[in-house]
N, C-alpha and C positions, 0 to 999 in steps of 0.2 A: 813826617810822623803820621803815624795811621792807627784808627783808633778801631775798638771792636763795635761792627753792629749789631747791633739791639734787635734781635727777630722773633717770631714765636711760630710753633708747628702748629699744624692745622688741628691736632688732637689735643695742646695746651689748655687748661681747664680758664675762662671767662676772668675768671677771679686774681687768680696768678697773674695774668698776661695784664690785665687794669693795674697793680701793684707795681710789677716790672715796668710801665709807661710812667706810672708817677711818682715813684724812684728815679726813673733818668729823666723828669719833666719832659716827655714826650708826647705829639700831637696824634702822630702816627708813626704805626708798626708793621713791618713786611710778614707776610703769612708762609710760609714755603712746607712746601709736604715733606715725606717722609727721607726722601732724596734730596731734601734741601733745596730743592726746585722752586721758584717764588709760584706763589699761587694766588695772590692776592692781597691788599693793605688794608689792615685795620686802622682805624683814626676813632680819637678818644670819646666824641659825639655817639657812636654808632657803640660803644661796650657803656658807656652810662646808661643808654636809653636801655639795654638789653638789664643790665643789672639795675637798673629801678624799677622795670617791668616786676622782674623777677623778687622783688622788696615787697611791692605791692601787693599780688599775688600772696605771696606769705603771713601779710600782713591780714589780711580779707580773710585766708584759713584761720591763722588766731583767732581773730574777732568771730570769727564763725564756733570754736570749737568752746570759746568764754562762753557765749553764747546758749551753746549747746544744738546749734544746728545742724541738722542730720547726724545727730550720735543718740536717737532716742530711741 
């Protein structure tokens, strides 16, 4: 029996590719380009830190524009 694997393209959006890992409780994920060539593994440490970076960040704009910092 052979099951299908779990991969994502190198142009897959951050978001997607975290959702599809923790839908199949997955640690890590094979990266392959366009030609389905492997190009490298994502593992689920290295898309959190990207995606709470990016929380952050967003978060600091809010408080900034509540604010009213540089909108004067």
């Amino acid at each position: 029996m052979t099951s299908d694997v779990v991969l994502c393209l190198e142009s897959d959006h951050l978001k997607d590719v975290s959702e599809r890992m923790k839908a199949r409780h997955l640690k890590n994920i094979p990266v392959v380009d366009v030609k389905r060539r492997p190009s490298g593994l994502l593992n689920a440490r290295a898309v959190l830190r990207v995606l709470l970076g990016d929380a952050e960040q967003e978060e600091a704009q809010i408080i900034d524009y509540v604010k009213g910092v540089g909108y004067q």
